[in-house]
C-alpha positions as CSV (number, residue, x, y, z in Angstrom):
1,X,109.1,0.5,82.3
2,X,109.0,3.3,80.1
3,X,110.2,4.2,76.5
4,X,111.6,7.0,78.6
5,X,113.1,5.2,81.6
6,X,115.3,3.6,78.9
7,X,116.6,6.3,77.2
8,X,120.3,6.9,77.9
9,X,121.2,10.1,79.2
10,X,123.9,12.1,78.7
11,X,125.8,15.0,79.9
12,X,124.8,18.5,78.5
13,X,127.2,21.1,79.3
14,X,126.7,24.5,78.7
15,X,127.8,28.1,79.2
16,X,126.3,29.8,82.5
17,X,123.2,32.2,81.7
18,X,124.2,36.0,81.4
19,X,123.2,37.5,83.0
20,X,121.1,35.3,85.6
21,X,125.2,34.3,86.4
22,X,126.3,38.0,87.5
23,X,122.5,38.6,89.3
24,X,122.8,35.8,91.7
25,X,126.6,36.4,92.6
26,X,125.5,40.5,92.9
27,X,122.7,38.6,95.5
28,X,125.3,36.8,97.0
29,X,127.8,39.9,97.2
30,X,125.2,41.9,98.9
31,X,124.2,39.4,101.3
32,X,127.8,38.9,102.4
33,X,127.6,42.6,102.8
34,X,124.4,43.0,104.8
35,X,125.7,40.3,107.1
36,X,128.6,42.3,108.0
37,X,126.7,45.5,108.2
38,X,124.1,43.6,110.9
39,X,126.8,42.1,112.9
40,X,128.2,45.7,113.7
41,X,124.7,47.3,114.3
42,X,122.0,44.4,115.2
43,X,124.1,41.3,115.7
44,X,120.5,39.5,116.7
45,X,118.9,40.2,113.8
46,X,121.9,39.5,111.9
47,X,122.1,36.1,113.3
48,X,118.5,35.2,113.3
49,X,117.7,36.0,109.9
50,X,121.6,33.9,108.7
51,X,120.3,30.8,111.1
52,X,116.4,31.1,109.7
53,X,117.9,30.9,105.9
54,X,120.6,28.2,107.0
55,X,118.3,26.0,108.4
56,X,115.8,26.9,105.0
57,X,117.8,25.9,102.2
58,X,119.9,23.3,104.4
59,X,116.7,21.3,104.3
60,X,115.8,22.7,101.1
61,X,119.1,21.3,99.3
62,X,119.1,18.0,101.6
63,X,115.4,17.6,100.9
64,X,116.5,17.8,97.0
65,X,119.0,14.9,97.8
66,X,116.7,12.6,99.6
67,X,113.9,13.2,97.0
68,X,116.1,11.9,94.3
69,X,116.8,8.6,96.6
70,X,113.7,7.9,97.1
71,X,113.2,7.5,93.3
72,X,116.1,5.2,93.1
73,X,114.8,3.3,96.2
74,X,111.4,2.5,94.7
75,X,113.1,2.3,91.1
76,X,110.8,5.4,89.7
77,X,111.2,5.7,85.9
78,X,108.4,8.4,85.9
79,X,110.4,11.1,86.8
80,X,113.0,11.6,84.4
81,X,115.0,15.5,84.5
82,X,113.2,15.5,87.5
83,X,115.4,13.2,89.4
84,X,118.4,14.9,87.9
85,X,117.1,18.5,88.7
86,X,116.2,17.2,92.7
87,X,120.0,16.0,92.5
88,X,121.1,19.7,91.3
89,X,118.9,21.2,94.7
90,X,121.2,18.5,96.7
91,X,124.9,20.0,95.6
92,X,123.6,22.7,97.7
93,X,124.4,20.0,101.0
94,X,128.4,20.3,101.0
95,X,127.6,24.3,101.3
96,X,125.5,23.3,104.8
97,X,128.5,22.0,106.4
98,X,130.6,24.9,105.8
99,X,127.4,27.3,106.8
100,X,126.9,25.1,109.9
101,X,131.1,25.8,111.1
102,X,130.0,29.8,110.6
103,X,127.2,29.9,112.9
104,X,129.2,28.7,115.7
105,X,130.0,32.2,116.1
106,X,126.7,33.2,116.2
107,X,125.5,31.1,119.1
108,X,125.2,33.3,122.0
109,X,122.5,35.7,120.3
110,X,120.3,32.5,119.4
111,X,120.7,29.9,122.3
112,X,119.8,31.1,125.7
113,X,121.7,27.8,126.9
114,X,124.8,28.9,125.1
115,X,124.9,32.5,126.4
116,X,123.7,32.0,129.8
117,X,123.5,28.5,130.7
118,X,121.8,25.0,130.2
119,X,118.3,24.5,132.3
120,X,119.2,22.0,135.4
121,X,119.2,18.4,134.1
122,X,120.3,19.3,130.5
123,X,123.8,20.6,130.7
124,X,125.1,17.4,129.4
125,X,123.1,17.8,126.0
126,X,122.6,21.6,125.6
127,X,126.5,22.8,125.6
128,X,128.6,24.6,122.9
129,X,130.6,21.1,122.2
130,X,128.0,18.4,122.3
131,X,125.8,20.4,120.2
132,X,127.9,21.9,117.6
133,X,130.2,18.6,117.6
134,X,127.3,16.3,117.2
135,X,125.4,18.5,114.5
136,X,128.9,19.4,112.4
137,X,129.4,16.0,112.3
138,X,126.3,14.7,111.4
139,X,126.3,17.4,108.2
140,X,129.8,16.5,107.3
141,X,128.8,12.9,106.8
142,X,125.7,14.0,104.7
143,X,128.0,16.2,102.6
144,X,130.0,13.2,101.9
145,X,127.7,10.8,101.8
146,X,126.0,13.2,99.2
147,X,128.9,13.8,96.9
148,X,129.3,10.2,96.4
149,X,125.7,9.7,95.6
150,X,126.0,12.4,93.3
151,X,129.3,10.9,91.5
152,X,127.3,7.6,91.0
153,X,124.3,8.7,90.1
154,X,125.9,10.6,87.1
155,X,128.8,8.6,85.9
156,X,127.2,7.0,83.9
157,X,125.6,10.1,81.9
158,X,129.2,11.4,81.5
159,X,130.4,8.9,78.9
160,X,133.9,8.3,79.2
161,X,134.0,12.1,79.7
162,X,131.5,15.0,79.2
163,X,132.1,16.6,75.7
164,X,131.8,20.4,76.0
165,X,133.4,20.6,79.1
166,X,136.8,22.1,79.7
167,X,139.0,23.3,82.7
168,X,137.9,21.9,85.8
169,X,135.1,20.2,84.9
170,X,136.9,18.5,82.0
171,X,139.5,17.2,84.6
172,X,136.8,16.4,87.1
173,X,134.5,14.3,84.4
174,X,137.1,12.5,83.6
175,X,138.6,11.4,86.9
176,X,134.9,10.1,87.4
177,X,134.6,7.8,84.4
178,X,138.5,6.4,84.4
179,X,137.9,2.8,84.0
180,X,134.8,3.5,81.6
181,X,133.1,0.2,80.9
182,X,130.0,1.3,78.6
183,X,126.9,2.8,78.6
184,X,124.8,0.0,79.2
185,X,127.5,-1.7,81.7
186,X,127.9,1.9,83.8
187,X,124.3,2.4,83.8
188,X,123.9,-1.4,85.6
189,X,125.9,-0.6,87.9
190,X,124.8,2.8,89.0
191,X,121.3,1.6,89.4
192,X,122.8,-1.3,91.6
193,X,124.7,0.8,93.5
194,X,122.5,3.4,94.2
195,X,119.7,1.2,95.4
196,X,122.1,-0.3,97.8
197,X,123.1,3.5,99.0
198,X,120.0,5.2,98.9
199,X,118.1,3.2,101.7
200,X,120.4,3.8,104.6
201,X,121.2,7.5,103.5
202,X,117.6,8.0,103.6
203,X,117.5,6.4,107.2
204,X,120.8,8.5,108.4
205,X,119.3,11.5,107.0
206,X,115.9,11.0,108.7
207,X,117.3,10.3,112.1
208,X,121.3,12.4,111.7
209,X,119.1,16.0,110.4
210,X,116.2,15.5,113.4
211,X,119.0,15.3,115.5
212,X,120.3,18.5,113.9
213,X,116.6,20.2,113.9
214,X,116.7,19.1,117.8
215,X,119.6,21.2,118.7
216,X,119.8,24.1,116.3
217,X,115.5,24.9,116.3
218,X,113.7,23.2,119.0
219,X,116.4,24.5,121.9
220,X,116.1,27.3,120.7
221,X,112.9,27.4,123.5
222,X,114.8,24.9,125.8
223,X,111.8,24.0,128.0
224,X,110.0,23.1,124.7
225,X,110.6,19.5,123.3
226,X,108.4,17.2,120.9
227,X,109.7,14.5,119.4
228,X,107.6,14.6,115.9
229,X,109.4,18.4,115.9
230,X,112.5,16.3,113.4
231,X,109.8,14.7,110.9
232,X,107.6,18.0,110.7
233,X,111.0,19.9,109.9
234,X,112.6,17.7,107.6
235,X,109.5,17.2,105.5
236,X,109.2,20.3,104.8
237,X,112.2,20.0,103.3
238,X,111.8,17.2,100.9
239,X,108.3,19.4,100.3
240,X,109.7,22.9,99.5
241,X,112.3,20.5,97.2
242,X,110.0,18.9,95.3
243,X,108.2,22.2,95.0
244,X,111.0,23.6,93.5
245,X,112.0,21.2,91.2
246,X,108.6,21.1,89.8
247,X,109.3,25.0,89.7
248,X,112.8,24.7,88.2
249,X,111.4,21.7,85.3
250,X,108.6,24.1,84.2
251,X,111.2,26.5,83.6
252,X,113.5,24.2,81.8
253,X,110.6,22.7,79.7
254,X,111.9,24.0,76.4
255,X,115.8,24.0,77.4
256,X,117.6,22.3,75.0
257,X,117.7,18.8,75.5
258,X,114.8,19.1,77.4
259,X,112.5,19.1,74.6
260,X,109.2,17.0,75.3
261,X,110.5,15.5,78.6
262,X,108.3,18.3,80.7
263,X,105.3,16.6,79.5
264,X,101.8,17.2,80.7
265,X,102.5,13.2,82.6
266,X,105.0,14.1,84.4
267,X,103.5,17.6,85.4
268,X,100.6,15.8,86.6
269,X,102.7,12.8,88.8
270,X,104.3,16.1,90.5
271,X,101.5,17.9,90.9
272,X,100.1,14.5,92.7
273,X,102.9,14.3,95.1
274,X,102.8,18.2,95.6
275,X,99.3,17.6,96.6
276,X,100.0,14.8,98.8
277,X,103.2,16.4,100.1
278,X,101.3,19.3,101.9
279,X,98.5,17.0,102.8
280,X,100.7,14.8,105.1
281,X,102.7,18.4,106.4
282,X,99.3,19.4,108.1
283,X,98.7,16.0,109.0
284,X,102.1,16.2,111.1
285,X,101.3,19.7,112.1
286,X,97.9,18.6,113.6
287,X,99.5,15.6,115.1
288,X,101.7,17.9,116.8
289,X,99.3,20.7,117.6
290,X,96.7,18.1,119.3
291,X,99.1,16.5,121.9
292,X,100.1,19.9,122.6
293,X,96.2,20.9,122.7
294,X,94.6,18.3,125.1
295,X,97.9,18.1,127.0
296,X,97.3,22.0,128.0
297,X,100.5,22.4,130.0
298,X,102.4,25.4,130.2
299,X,105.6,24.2,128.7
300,X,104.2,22.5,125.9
301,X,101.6,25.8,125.1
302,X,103.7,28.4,124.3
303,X,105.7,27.3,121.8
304,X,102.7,27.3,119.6
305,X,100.7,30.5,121.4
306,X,103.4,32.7,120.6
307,X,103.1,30.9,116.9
308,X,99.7,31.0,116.4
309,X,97.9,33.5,119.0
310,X,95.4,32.7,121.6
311,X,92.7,32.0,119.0
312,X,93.9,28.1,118.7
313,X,94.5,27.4,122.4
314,X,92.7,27.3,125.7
315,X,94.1,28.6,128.6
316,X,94.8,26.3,131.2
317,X,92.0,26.1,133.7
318,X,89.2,26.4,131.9
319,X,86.5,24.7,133.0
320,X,85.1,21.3,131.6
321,X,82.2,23.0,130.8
322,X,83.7,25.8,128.9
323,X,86.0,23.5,127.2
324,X,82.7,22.0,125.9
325,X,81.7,24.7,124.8
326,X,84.3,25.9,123.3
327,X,83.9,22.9,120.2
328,X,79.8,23.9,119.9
329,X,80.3,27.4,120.0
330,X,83.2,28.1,118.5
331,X,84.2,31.9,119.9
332,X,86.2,33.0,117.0
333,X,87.7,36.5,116.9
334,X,89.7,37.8,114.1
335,X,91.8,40.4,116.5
336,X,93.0,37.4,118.0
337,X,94.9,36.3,115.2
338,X,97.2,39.7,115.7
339,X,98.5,38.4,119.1
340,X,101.8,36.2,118.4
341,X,102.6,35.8,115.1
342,X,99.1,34.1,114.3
343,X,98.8,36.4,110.7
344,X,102.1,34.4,109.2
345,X,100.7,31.5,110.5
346,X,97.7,32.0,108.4
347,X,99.9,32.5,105.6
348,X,101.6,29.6,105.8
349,X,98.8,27.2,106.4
350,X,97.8,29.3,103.4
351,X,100.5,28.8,100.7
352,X,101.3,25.2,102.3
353,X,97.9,23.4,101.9
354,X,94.9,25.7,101.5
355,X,96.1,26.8,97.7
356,X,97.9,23.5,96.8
357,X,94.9,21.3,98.3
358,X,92.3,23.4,96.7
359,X,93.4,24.4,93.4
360,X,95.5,20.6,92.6
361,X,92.7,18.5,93.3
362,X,91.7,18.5,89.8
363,X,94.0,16.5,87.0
364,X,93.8,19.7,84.7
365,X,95.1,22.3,87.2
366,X,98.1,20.0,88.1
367,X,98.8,19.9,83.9
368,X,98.4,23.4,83.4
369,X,101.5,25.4,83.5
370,X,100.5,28.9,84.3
371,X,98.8,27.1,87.3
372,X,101.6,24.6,88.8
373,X,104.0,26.7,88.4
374,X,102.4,29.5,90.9
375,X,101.1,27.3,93.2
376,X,104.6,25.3,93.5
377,X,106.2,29.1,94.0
378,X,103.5,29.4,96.7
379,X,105.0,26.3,98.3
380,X,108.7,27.0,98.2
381,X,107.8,31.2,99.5
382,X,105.4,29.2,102.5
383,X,108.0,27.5,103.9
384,X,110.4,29.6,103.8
385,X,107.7,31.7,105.8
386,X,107.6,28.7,108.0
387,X,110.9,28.6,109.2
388,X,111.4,32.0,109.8
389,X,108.0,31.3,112.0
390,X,110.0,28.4,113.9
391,X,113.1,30.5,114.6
392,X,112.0,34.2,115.1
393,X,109.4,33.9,117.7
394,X,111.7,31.9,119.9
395,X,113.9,34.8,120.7
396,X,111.7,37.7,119.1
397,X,108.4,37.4,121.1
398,X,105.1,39.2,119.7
399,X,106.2,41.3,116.7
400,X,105.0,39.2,114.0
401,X,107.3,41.2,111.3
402,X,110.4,41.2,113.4
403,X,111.9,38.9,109.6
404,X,111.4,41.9,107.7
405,X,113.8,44.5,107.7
406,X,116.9,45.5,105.0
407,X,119.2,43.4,107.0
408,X,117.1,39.8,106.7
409,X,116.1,40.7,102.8
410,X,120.1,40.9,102.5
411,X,121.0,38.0,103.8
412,X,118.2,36.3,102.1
413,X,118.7,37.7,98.9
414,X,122.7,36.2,99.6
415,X,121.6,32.9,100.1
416,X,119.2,32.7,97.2
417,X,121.9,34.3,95.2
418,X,124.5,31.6,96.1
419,X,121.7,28.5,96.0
420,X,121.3,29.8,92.4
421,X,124.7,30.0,91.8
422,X,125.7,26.5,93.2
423,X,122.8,25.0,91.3
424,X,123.6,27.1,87.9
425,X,127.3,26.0,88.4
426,X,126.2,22.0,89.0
427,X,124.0,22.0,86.3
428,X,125.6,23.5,83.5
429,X,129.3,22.8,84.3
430,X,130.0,20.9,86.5
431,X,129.0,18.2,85.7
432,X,125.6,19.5,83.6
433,X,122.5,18.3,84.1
434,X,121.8,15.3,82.0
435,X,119.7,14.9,79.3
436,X,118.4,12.0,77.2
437,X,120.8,11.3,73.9
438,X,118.5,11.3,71.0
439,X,119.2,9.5,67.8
């Protein structure tokens, strides 16, 4: 174990920034607002883009969560303010729950099973109550689950009480340290109790959220159904979070407390995982994408045709001879990548792997600020391409920039306003990110 892994941390709180505070509650403000101005003139579009960014940073902040349990599952000493800035993404998850009650009301305009009916043979599953009862359920657990992994994890870096911190957050720190037992002694028993948490809230996370991806993405296309769909979703969660916590610790490298602990090391173990991270998403893409391929049936098809154009995909009937041909010969054509939405697809595959794969397989790039830090923003703006491509094309068929528009920047800009604000409020009050105590 490290120097570093032994280092006791503690509480740092400090004043919100001004005026990145009043920018991201302005965001927030104004997506609020362009919500309510879409539900009275394009209620879709209203709803697709609030569903699209739900189901973004819902992963996003859960991703966050799960990334800092898996340190604490394999005992990772490596990652330092990383772990704590992954646990900063995951106060985002409580805020999921609520969202998830809110788009109830939105169901009819993004569920064809909702607004007219479940296909034969699935009206048991696909109905208002199951669904949302199930899924609201499911992400009420996580929230709480998540709180109290949270309270664990940084008891022990709040000392008896975090100094600095008044109001609330005075009274909160020190409701979770009453019956303070010592540095050493807390930080024992977090460690023990979080490696008996993290394991099963990994596994409830991996098999509650797929669930959740089940009914709130993939029936969004009813007839459609795979069942890797969960893993492929949920991992780009715990990518886009990793992503932008590498993003977040580059920007934090000379914060004070933070002083050294950004260190070329620990750039390069994230850049590693980065690297790996969008290795294994194609990998589950492709795994996907080839049963669909070979299987060549209608229902299975167009999910990804209307994703990716006919440029990927044979049309059933072709000929055995044709279909040979078709991997000697390759007959590629550039027009039909504007069919579908096959142009974001590009993109995606584009900030996702090509750029990361490419430009982190050296141990220099992954070092170098000025080039982690783009390619990581390249990562969290890909996804969040990525799951407007799962959502939109389900309802919106064929027009490829149906996301854009001043309504979905609103209510994109208001949930990156309020993720900011929820993670500028955690880690700077309440109860402050931690930092190791130096003699």
């Amino acid at each position: 174990m490290s120097a570093a892994g032994m280092e006791i941390e503690k509480a740092n709180p400090r004043p919100l920034p001004q005026p990145l505070t009043a920018i991201c509650a302005g965001a927030a403000l104004l997506g609020v607002v362009a919500f309510a101005y879409g539900l009275l003139t394009d209620p879709q579009t209203a709803w697709l883009a609030f569903h699209t960014n739900f189901i973004y940073f819902g992963t996003l902040g859960q991703g966050g969560l799960i990334l800092a349990a898996i340190f604490c599952t394999v005992g990772a000493r490596w990652p330092g303010p990383y772990r704590r800035i992954a646990e900063g993404l995951g106060a985002w998850v409580p805020v999921t729950a609520v969202l998830s009650v809110v788009g109830y009301f939105g169901r009819h305009f993004l569920f064809e099973w909702s607004r007219e009916g479940a296909a034969h043979g699935k009206e048991v599953w696909l109905n208002d109550a199951r669904v949302y009862g199930t899924d609201v359920t499911i992400l009420v657990l996580l929230a709480i689950w998540a709180l109290i992994f949270l309270r664990t994890s940084l008891r022990p870096t709040l000392g008896g009480g975090s100094p600095g911190a008044t109001g609330f957050a005075k009274n909160l720190s020190e409701r979770w340290t009453s019956g303070w037992k010592g540095d050493r002694a807390e930080r024992d028993a977090s460690d023990a109790k979080l490696g008996r948490m993290a394991p099963p809230m990994i596994l409830f996370f991996a098999i509650g959220f797929s669930l959740v991806v089940f009914d709130q993405v993939m029936s969004m296309e009813q007839m459609w159904f795979s069942n890797l769909f969960g893993a492929y979703v949920l991992w780009g969660g715990i990518a886009s979070a990793l992503s932008l916590t590498a993003v977040i610790a580059i920007l934090h490298r000379n914060a004070p407390g933070f002083e050294g602990q950004i260190s070329e090391a620990r750039m390069h173990d994230a850049g590693k995982l980065i690297f790996a991270f969008g290795i294994f998403w194609l990998y589950l893409f492709f795994a996907q994408y080839l049963v669909i391929y070979y299987g060549n049936l209608p229902e299975e098809t167009g999910f990804l045709r209307d994703r990716l154009g006919p440029q990927f995909l044979i049309d059933k009937g072709y000929t055995p001879a044709a279909f040979a041909l078709s991997w000697t010969d390759w007959d590629f054509q550039w027009s039909r990548l504007s069919e579908g939405w096959g142009w974001i697809s590009m993109l995606v595959w584009l900030f996702n792997w090509i750029i990361p794969f490419w430009v982190l397989l050296g141990q220099r790039p992954k070092k170098t600020v000025w080039i982690a830090g783009p390619v990581a923003c390249g990562v969290v703006i890909g996804f969040w391409l990525e799951r407007n491509l799962l959502i939109w094309p389900s309802v919106v068929k064929g027009d490829m920039f149906a996301w854009l528009g001043p309504i979905q920047i609103g209510v994109l800009l208001g949930f990156v306003g309020s993720f900011a604000l929820v993670f500028l409020v955690y880690s700077r009050v309440f109860p402050s990110l931690a930092v190791p105590e130096r003699s």
